[in-house]
Backbone as JSON Lines, residues from 0, in Angstrom:
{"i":0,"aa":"X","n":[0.85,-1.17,0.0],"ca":[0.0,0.0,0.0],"c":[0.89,1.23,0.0]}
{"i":1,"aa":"X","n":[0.71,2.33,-0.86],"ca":[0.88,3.31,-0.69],"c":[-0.12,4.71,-0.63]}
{"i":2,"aa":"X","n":[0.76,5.66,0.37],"ca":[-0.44,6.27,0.63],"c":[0.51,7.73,1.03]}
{"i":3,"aa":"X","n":[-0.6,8.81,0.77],"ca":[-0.36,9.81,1.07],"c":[-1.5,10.8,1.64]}
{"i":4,"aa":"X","n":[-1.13,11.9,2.03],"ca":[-2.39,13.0,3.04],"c":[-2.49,13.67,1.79]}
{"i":5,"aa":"X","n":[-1.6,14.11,0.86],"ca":[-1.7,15.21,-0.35],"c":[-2.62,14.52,-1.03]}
{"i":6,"aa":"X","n":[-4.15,15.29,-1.33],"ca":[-5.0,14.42,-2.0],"c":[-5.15,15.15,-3.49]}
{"i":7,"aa":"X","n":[-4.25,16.03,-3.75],"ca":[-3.69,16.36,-5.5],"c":[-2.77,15.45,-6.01]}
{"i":8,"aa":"X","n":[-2.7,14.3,-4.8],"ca":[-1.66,13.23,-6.03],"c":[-2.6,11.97,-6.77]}
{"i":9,"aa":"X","n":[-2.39,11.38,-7.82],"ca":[-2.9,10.52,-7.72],"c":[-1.74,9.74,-8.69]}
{"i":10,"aa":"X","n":[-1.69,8.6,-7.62],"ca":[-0.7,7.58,-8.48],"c":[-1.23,6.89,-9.55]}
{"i":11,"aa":"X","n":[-1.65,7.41,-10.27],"ca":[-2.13,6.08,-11.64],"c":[-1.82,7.15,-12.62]}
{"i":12,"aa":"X","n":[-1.56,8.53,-12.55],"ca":[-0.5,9.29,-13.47],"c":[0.73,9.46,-13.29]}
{"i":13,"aa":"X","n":[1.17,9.99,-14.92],"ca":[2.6,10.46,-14.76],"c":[2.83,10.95,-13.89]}
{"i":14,"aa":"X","n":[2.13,12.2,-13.8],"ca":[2.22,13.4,-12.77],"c":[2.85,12.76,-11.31]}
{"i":15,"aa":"X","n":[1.94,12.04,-10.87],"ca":[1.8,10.93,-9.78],"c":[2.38,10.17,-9.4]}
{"i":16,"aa":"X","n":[3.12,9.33,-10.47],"ca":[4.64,8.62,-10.37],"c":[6.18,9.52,-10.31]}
{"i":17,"aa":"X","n":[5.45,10.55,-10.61],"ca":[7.06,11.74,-10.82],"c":[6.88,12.36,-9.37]}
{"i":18,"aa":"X","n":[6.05,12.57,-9.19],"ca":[5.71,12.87,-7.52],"c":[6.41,11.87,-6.56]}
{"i":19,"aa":"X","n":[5.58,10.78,-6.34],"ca":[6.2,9.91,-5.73],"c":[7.78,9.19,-5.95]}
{"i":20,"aa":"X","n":[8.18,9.57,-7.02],"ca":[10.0,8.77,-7.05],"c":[10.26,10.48,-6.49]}
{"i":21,"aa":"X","n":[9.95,11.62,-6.63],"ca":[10.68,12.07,-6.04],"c":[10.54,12.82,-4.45]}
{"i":22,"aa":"X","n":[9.37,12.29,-3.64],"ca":[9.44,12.28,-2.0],"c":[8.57,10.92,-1.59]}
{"i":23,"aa":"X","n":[9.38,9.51,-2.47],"ca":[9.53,8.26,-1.58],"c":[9.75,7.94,-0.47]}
{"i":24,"aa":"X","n":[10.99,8.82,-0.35],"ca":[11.58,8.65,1.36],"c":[10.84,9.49,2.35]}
{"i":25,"aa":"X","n":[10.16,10.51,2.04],"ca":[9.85,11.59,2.97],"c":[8.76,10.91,3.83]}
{"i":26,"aa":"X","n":[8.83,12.1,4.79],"ca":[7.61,12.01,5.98],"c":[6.11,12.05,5.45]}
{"i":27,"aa":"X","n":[5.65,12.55,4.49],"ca":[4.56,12.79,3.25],"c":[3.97,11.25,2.54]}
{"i":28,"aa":"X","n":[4.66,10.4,2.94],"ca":[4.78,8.68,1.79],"c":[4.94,7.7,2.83]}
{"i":29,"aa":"X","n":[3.82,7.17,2.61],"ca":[3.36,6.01,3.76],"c":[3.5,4.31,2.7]}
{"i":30,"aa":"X","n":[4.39,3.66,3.4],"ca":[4.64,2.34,2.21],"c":[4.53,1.14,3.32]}
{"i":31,"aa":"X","n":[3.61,0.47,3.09],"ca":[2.95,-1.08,3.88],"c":[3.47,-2.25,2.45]}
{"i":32,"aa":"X","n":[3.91,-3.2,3.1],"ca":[3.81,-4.2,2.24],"c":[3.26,-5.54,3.38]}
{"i":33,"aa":"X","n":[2.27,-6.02,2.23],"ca":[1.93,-7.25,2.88],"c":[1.19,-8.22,1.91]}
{"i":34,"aa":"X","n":[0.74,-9.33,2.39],"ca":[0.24,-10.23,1.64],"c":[-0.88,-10.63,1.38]}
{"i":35,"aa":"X","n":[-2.23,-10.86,0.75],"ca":[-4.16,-11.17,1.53],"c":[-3.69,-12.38,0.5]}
{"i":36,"aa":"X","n":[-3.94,-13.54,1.49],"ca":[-4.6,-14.61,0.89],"c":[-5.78,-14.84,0.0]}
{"i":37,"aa":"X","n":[-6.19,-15.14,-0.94],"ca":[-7.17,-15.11,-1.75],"c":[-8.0,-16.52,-1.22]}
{"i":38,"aa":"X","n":[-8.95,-16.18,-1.0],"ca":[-10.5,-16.94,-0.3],"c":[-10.8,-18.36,-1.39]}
{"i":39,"aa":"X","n":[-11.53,-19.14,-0.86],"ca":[-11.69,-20.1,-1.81],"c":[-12.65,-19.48,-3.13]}
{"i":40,"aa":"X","n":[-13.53,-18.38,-3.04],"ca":[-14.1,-17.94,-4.37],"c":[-13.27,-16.61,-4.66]}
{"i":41,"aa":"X","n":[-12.6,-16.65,-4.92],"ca":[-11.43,-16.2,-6.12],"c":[-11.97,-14.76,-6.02]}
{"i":42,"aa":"X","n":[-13.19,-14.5,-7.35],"ca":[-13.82,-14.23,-7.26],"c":[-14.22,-12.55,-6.61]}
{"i":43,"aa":"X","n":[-15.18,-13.09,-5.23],"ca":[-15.95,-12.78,-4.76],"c":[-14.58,-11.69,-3.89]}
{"i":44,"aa":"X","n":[-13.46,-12.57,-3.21],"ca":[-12.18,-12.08,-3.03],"c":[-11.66,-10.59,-3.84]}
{"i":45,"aa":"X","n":[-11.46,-11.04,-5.17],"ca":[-11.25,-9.85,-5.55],"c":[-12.02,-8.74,-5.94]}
{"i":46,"aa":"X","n":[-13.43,-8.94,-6.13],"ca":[-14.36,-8.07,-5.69],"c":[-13.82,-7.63,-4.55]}
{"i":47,"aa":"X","n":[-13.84,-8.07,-3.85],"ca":[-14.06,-7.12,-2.28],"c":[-12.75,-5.85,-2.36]}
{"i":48,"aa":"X","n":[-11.76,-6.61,-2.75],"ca":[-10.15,-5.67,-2.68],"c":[-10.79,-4.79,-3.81]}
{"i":49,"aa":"X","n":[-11.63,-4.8,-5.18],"ca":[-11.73,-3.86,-5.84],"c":[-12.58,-2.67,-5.07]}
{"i":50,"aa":"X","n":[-13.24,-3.39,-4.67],"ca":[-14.34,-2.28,-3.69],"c":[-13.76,-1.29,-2.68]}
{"i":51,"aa":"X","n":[-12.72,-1.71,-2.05],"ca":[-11.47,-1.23,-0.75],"c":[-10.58,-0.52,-1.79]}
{"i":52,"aa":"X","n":[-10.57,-0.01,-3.14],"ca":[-9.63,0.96,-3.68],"c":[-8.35,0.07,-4.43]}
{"i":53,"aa":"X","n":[-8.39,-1.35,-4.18],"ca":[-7.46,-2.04,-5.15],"c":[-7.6,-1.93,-6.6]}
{"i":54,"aa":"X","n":[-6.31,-2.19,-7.5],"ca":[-6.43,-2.04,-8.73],"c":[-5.44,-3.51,-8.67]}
{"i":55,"aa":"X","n":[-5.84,-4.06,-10.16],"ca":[-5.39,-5.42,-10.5],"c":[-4.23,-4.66,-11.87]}
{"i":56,"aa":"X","n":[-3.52,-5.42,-11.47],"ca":[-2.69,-4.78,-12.54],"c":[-1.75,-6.06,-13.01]}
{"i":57,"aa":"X","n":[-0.42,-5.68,-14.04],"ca":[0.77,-7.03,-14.0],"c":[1.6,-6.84,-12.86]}
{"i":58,"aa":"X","n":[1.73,-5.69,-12.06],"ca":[2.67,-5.88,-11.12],"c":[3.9,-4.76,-11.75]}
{"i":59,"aa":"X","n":[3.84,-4.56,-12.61],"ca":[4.88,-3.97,-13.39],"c":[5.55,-2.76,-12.43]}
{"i":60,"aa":"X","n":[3.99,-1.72,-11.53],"ca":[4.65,-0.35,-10.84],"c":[5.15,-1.26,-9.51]}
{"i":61,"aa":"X","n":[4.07,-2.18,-9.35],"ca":[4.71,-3.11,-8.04],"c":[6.87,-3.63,-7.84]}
{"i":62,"aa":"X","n":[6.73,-4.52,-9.04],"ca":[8.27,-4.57,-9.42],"c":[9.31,-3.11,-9.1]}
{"i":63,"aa":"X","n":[9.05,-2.37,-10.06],"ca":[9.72,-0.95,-10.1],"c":[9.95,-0.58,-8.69]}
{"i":64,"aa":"X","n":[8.55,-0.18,-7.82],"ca":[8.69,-0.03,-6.26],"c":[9.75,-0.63,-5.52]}
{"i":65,"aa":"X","n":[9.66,-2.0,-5.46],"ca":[10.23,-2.99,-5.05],"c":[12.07,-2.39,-4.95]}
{"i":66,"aa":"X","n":[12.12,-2.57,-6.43],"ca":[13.47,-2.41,-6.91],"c":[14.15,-1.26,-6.35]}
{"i":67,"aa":"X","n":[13.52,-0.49,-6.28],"ca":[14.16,1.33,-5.79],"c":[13.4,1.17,-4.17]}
{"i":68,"aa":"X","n":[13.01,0.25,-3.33],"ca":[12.67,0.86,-2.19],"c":[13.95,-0.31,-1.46]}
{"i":69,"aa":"X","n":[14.45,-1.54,-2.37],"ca":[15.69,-2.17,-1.87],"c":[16.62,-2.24,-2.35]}
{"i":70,"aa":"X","n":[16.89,-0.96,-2.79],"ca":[18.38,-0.99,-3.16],"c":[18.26,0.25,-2.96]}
């Protein structure tokens, strides 16, 4: 999860990704990582995470994150 109080950002733009690589580290950028098991109806599961503000994606901004928040 990432998260911020500035509600003029929105990460699913450029704008938004140029924002965030450049105050990642700051006091402003809230970063959770964790795992949800997916329920026996699949499904119904990812309904719910879509409903809670999840987006399904390849992972691709996930990777990138990853890469620049460990190293």
């Amino acid at each position: 999860v990432i998260n911020t109080q500035n509600k003029q950002v929105d990460f699913l733009t450029k704008d938004g990704i140029n924002w965030l690589s450049e105050n990642l580290f700051s006091d402003v950028v809230e970063i959770k990582k964790g795992k949800k098991d997916i329920s026996q109806d699949r499904n119904t599961s990812l309904f719910s995470i879509i409903k809670q503000g999840g987006i399904i994606s390849k992972g691709e901004l996930f990777s990138k994150l990853e890469h620049l928040i460990n190293n």
